[in-house]
N, C-alpha and C positions, 0 to 999 in steps of 0.2 A: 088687425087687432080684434081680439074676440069684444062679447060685451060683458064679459067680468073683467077685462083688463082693461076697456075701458074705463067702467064705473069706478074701479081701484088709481088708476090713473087721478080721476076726476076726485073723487075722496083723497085724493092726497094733495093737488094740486088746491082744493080747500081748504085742506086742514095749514096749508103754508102760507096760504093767505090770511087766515087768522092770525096764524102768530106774526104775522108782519102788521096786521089792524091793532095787536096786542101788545109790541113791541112798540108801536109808535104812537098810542094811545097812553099805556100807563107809564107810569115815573122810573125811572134805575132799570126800568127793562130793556129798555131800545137802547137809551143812553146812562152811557155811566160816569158820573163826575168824579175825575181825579184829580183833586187839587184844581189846578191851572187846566186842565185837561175836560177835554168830555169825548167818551169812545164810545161811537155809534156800535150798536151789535147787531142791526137789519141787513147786513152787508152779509153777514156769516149765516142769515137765511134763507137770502137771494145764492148764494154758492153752493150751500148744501142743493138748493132747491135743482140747478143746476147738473152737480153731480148727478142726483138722484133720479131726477127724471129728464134731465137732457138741456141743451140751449134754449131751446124754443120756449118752454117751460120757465125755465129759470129767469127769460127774459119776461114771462107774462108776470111772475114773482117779483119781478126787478121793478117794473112799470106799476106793480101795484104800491108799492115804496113808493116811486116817484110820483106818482100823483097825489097819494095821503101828502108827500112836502107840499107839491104844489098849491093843493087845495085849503092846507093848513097854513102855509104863507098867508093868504089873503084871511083867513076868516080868525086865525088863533096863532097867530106865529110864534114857536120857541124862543128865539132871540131877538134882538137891535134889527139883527143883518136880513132876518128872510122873509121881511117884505121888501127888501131891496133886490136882493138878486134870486129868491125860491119864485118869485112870479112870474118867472121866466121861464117855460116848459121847457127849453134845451139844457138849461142849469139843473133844474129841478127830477127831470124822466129821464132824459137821454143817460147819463152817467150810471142811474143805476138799470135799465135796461139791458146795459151794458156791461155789467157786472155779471147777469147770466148768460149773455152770449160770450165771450169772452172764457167764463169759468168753466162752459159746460163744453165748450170744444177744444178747449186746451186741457182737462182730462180727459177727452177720447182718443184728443192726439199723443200726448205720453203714455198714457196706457197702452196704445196700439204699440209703441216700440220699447217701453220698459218692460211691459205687463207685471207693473208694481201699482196699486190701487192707493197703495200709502205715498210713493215720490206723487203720483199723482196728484191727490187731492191735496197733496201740498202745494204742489206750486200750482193748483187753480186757486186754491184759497191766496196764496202769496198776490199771483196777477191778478186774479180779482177785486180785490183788497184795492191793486194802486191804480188799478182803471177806473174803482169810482172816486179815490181821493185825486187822481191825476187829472179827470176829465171834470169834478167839482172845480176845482183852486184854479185849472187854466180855464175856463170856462170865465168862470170870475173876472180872473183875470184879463181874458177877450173883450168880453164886455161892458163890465164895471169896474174900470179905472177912476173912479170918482172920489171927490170931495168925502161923500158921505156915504161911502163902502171902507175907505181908507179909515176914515176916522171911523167906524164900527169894530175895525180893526187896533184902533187907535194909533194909527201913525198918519202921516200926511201921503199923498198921492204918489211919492217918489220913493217913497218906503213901502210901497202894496208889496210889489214882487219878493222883496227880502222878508215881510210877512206871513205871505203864502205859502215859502218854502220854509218856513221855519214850524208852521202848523205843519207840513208834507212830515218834516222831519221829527216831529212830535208825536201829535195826533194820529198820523200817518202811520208811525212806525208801530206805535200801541195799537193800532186795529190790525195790522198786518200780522204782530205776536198773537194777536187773541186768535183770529183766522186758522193763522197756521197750526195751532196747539186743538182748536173746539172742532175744524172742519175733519180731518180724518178722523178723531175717538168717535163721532157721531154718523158720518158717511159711511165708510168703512161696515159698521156694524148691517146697518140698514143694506145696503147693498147685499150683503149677503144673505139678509130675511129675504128679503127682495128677488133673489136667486130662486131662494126656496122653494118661494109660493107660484113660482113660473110653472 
Protein backbone atom coordinates (compact mmCIF):
# COMPACT_ATOMS: atom_id res chain seq x y z
CA UNK A 1 0.00 0.00 0.00
CA UNK A 2 1.58 3.29 -1.21
CA UNK A 3 1.23 6.31 1.35
CA UNK A 4 -1.53 8.08 -0.51
CA UNK A 5 -3.59 5.17 -0.10
CA UNK A 6 -2.82 4.84 3.07
CA UNK A 7 -3.55 8.37 4.31
CA UNK A 8 -6.91 7.88 2.14
CA UNK A 9 -7.51 4.72 3.84
CA UNK A 10 -6.93 6.42 7.16
CA UNK A 11 -9.13 9.60 6.24
CA UNK A 12 -11.80 7.51 5.60
CA UNK A 13 -11.63 5.16 8.40
CA UNK A 14 -12.11 8.66 10.29
CA UNK A 15 -14.39 10.17 8.80
CA UNK A 16 -16.64 6.72 9.76
CA UNK A 17 -15.88 7.04 13.06
CA UNK A 18 -17.24 10.34 13.33
CA UNK A 19 -20.38 9.48 12.14
CA UNK A 20 -20.63 6.52 14.43
CA UNK A 21 -19.47 9.34 17.64
CA UNK A 22 -22.43 11.34 15.73
CA UNK A 23 -24.79 8.88 15.25
CA UNK A 24 -24.70 7.70 18.85
CA UNK A 25 -24.18 11.01 20.25
CA UNK A 26 -27.15 13.16 18.80
CA UNK A 27 -31.05 12.34 19.07
CA UNK A 28 -33.05 10.67 15.63
CA UNK A 29 -29.73 10.14 14.27
CA UNK A 30 -28.42 6.84 15.57
CA UNK A 31 -31.88 6.08 16.67
CA UNK A 32 -35.16 6.39 15.29
CA UNK A 33 -38.40 6.03 17.45
CA UNK A 34 -41.27 4.52 15.85
CA UNK A 35 -44.14 4.41 17.73
CA UNK A 36 -43.54 1.12 19.95
CA UNK A 37 -40.17 0.79 18.12
CA UNK A 38 -36.72 2.35 18.19
CA UNK A 39 -34.29 1.54 15.01
CA UNK A 40 -30.65 1.69 15.58
CA UNK A 41 -28.98 3.24 12.23
CA UNK A 42 -25.05 2.55 13.59
CA UNK A 43 -25.42 -0.83 12.29
CA UNK A 44 -25.85 0.44 8.46
CA UNK A 45 -22.39 2.36 9.12
CA UNK A 46 -20.40 -0.49 10.57
CA UNK A 47 -21.61 -2.37 7.07
CA UNK A 48 -21.02 0.24 4.70
CA UNK A 49 -17.79 0.59 6.59
CA UNK A 50 -17.18 -2.95 5.98
CA UNK A 51 -18.16 -3.04 2.29
CA UNK A 52 -15.97 -0.26 1.59
CA UNK A 53 -12.92 -0.67 3.17
CA UNK A 54 -12.96 -4.47 4.06
CA UNK A 55 -13.67 -6.73 7.44
CA UNK A 56 -10.85 -5.67 9.48
CA UNK A 57 -11.92 -2.28 8.95
CA UNK A 58 -15.36 -2.57 9.54
CA UNK A 59 -14.74 -4.45 12.47
CA UNK A 60 -12.45 -1.51 13.92
CA UNK A 61 -15.98 0.55 12.94
CA UNK A 62 -17.91 -1.93 14.72
CA UNK A 63 -15.81 -1.98 18.03
CA UNK A 64 -15.96 1.80 17.97
CA UNK A 65 -19.96 1.37 18.27
CA UNK A 66 -19.47 -0.91 20.79
CA UNK A 67 -17.55 0.80 23.18
CA UNK A 68 -19.41 4.30 22.83
CA UNK A 69 -22.58 1.50 24.33
CA UNK A 70 -20.42 0.23 26.70
CA UNK A 71 -18.99 3.24 28.08
CA UNK A 72 -22.30 5.14 27.85
CA UNK A 73 -23.98 2.10 29.93
CA UNK A 74 -22.15 3.26 33.03
CA UNK A 75 -21.69 6.91 32.78
CA UNK A 76 -25.36 8.20 30.65
CA UNK A 77 -27.30 5.21 29.80
CA UNK A 78 -30.25 5.36 26.90
CA UNK A 79 -32.62 3.15 28.57
CA UNK A 80 -33.86 1.06 32.07
CA UNK A 81 -32.03 -1.94 30.49
CA UNK A 82 -28.20 -0.68 29.60
CA UNK A 83 -26.83 -0.51 32.73
CA UNK A 84 -27.99 -4.07 33.16
CA UNK A 85 -26.76 -5.94 30.43
CA UNK A 86 -24.39 -2.78 28.07
CA UNK A 87 -21.81 -3.20 30.99
CA UNK A 88 -20.98 -6.20 29.84
CA UNK A 89 -18.21 -5.86 27.02
CA UNK A 90 -19.35 -9.25 25.37
CA UNK A 91 -23.06 -7.89 25.00
CA UNK A 92 -21.89 -4.39 24.39
CA UNK A 93 -18.46 -4.77 21.59
CA UNK A 94 -18.53 -8.29 20.46
CA UNK A 95 -21.98 -8.23 18.37
CA UNK A 96 -21.13 -5.08 16.72
CA UNK A 97 -17.57 -5.97 16.05
CA UNK A 98 -19.17 -8.44 14.54
CA UNK A 99 -21.26 -6.76 12.26
CA UNK A 100 -18.03 -5.90 10.11
CA UNK A 101 -16.37 -9.07 10.21
CA UNK A 102 -19.19 -10.85 9.24
CA UNK A 103 -20.49 -7.96 6.57
CA UNK A 104 -17.26 -7.34 5.04
CA UNK A 105 -16.48 -11.03 4.08
CA UNK A 106 -19.68 -12.22 3.05
CA UNK A 107 -19.44 -9.36 0.19
CA UNK A 108 -16.17 -10.69 -0.95
CA UNK A 109 -17.49 -13.89 -0.80
CA UNK A 110 -20.59 -13.37 -3.21
CA UNK A 111 -19.14 -11.02 -5.09
CA UNK A 112 -16.25 -13.49 -5.86
CA UNK A 113 -19.16 -15.99 -7.42
CA UNK A 114 -22.00 -13.51 -8.47
CA UNK A 115 -19.86 -10.58 -9.55
CA UNK A 116 -23.11 -8.58 -8.62
CA UNK A 117 -21.97 -5.69 -6.16
CA UNK A 118 -25.72 -4.98 -5.72
CA UNK A 119 -27.00 -9.13 -4.62
CA UNK A 120 -23.92 -8.45 -2.58
CA UNK A 121 -24.22 -5.53 -0.50
CA UNK A 122 -27.54 -6.82 -0.01
CA UNK A 123 -27.14 -9.69 1.68
CA UNK A 124 -24.09 -8.25 3.84
CA UNK A 125 -26.38 -5.53 4.91
CA UNK A 126 -29.31 -8.49 5.34
CA UNK A 127 -26.50 -10.88 7.64
CA UNK A 128 -25.13 -8.08 9.15
CA UNK A 129 -28.16 -6.54 10.16
CA UNK A 130 -29.11 -10.01 12.25
CA UNK A 131 -25.55 -10.91 13.50
CA UNK A 132 -25.75 -7.90 15.64
CA UNK A 133 -29.67 -8.13 16.55
CA UNK A 134 -28.93 -12.10 16.94
CA UNK A 135 -25.79 -11.91 18.92
CA UNK A 136 -27.49 -8.73 21.13
CA UNK A 137 -31.08 -10.62 22.22
CA UNK A 138 -29.06 -14.16 22.59
CA UNK A 139 -26.35 -12.70 24.32
CA UNK A 140 -28.99 -11.24 26.85
CA UNK A 141 -30.43 -14.03 26.79
CA UNK A 142 -27.13 -16.19 27.95
CA UNK A 143 -26.49 -14.09 30.48
CA UNK A 144 -29.36 -12.07 31.96
CA UNK A 145 -32.13 -14.29 32.50
CA UNK A 146 -33.15 -12.19 35.49
CA UNK A 147 -35.78 -10.65 37.54
CA UNK A 148 -34.77 -7.19 36.51
CA UNK A 149 -33.78 -7.61 32.65
CA UNK A 150 -37.27 -9.39 32.44
CA UNK A 151 -39.20 -6.85 34.03
CA UNK A 152 -37.23 -3.98 31.79
CA UNK A 153 -38.69 -5.82 29.30
CA UNK A 154 -41.88 -5.97 31.22
CA UNK A 155 -42.62 -9.54 31.42
CA UNK A 156 -41.59 -12.04 34.18
CA UNK A 157 -38.52 -14.34 33.82
CA UNK A 158 -40.41 -17.10 31.83
CA UNK A 159 -41.46 -14.64 29.29
CA UNK A 160 -37.82 -13.22 28.45
CA UNK A 161 -37.35 -15.60 25.50
CA UNK A 162 -40.76 -15.00 23.83
CA UNK A 163 -39.83 -11.17 24.35
CA UNK A 164 -36.55 -11.33 22.59
CA UNK A 165 -38.04 -12.87 19.71
CA UNK A 166 -40.70 -10.64 19.45
CA UNK A 167 -38.15 -7.49 19.36
CA UNK A 168 -35.89 -10.06 16.66
CA UNK A 169 -39.08 -9.89 14.83
CA UNK A 170 -39.97 -6.18 15.16
CA UNK A 171 -37.19 -4.18 15.66
CA UNK A 172 -35.12 -6.73 14.00
CA UNK A 173 -37.03 -6.83 10.82
CA UNK A 174 -37.15 -2.80 10.58
CA UNK A 175 -33.33 -2.50 10.79
CA UNK A 176 -32.79 -5.20 8.43
CA UNK A 177 -35.42 -3.10 5.75
CA UNK A 178 -33.51 -0.08 6.35
CA UNK A 179 -29.93 -1.95 5.74
CA UNK A 180 -31.06 -3.66 2.94
CA UNK A 181 -32.68 -0.30 0.92
CA UNK A 182 -29.63 2.62 2.52
CA UNK A 183 -26.50 -0.14 2.15
CA UNK A 184 -26.27 -0.50 -1.60
CA UNK A 185 -27.87 3.27 -2.93
CA UNK A 186 -24.71 4.48 -0.83
CA UNK A 187 -21.94 1.35 -1.23
CA UNK A 188 -22.43 0.92 -4.64
CA UNK A 189 -21.84 4.43 -5.62
CA UNK A 190 -18.67 4.94 -3.42
CA UNK A 191 -17.05 1.87 -4.55
CA UNK A 192 -17.02 2.93 -7.85
CA UNK A 193 -15.42 6.71 -6.89
CA UNK A 194 -13.18 4.44 -5.05
CA UNK A 195 -12.18 2.54 -8.37
CA UNK A 196 -11.50 5.64 -9.67
CA UNK A 197 -9.03 7.23 -7.67
CA UNK A 198 -6.98 3.71 -7.71
Amino acid sequence: MTRHQRIRRNTTRAIFMAIIILQDLVPFFGNIPLGPLSITTLHVTVILAAIILGPGEGAIIGSTWGVLTWVRAFVAPTSPLAPLVFTNPLVAILPRVMIGVVAGYLFRLVLRYSHSERLAAILAAAVGTLTNTGLVLGLIYLFYRTPAVAQAYGVDVSHLLPALLAIMATNGLAELVLAVIVVPLVAIPVLEVRRRLI
